[in-house]
C-alpha positions in Angstrom: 59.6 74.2 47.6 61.7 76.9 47.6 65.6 76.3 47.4 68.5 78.3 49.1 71.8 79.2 47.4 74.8 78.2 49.4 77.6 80.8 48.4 81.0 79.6 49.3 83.2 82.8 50.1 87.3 82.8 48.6 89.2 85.4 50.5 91.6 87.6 48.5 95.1 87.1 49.6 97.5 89.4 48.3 101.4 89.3 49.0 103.1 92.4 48.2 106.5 94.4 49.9 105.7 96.2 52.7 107.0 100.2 52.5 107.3 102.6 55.2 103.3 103.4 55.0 103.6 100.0 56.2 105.4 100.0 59.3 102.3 100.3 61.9 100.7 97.5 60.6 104.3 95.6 60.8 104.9 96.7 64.6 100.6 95.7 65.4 101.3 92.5 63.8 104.6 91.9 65.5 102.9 93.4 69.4 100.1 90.8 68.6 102.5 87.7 67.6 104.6 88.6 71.1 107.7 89.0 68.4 109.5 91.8 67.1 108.9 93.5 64.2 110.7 92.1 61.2 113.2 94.1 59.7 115.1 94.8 56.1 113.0 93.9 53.5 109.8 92.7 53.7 106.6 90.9 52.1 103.4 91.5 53.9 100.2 89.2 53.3 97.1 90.7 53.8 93.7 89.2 54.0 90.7 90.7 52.2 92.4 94.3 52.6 94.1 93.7 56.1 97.5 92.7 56.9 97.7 89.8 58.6 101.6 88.1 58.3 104.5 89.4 57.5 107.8 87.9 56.4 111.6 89.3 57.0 113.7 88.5 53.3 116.6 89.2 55.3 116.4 86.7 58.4 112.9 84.7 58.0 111.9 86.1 60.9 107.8 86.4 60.1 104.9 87.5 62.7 101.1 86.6 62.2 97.9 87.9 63.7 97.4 84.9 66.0 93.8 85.6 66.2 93.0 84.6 62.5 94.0 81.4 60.7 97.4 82.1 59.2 99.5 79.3 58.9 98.6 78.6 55.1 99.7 82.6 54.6 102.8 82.5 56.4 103.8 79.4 54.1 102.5 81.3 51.0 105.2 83.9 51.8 107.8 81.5 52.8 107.0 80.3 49.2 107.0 83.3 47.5 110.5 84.8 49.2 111.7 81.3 48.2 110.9 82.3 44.2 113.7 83.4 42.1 113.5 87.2 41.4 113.0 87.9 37.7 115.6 88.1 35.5 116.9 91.8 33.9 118.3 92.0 30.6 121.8 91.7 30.1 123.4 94.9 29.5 125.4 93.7 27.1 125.0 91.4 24.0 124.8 87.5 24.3 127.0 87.2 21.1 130.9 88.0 20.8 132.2 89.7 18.3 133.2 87.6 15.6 137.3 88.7 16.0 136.7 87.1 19.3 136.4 84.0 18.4 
């Protein structure tokens, strides 16, 4: 009896800032949400290779395609915005000099 394979398919989310290349996707995204565009700074979510939310660091304001299932990947960027940016090195020492003390 021969057997069949179920594959179960995981998409590839990515989250990433959107750049000007990226504004046509922002105002598709934003003419299909009924919204405007976000503005400022901004992380885009796309799905497999397509954008498909978009989130405004600035205001909060984010748009999704409604015609895919995007609620989980407008809170993964609501998440991610949410995260502490990385810390840079000090540009100076940690340690005083000793006559400072």
């Amino acid at each position: 009896m021969p057997t069949t394979t179920s594959l179960s398919y995981a998409p590839v989310i990515a989250i990433r800032p959107a750049g000007e290349q990226d504004r046509a996707a922002l105002e598709r995204l934003a003419a299909l949400d009924s919204a405007a565009s976000p503005r400022g700074s901004v992380l885009l979510a796309e799905v497999d290779g397509e954008p498909v939310a978009a989130l405004s660091l600035d205001d909060g304001h984010a748009v999704a395609d409604p015609f895919r299932r995007t609620r989980d990947v407008v809170a993964l960027l609501r998440t991610r915005a949410g995260q502490k940016q990385p810390r840079r090195a000090p540009s100076r020492p940690l340690l005083a000099p000793r006559w400072a003390a």
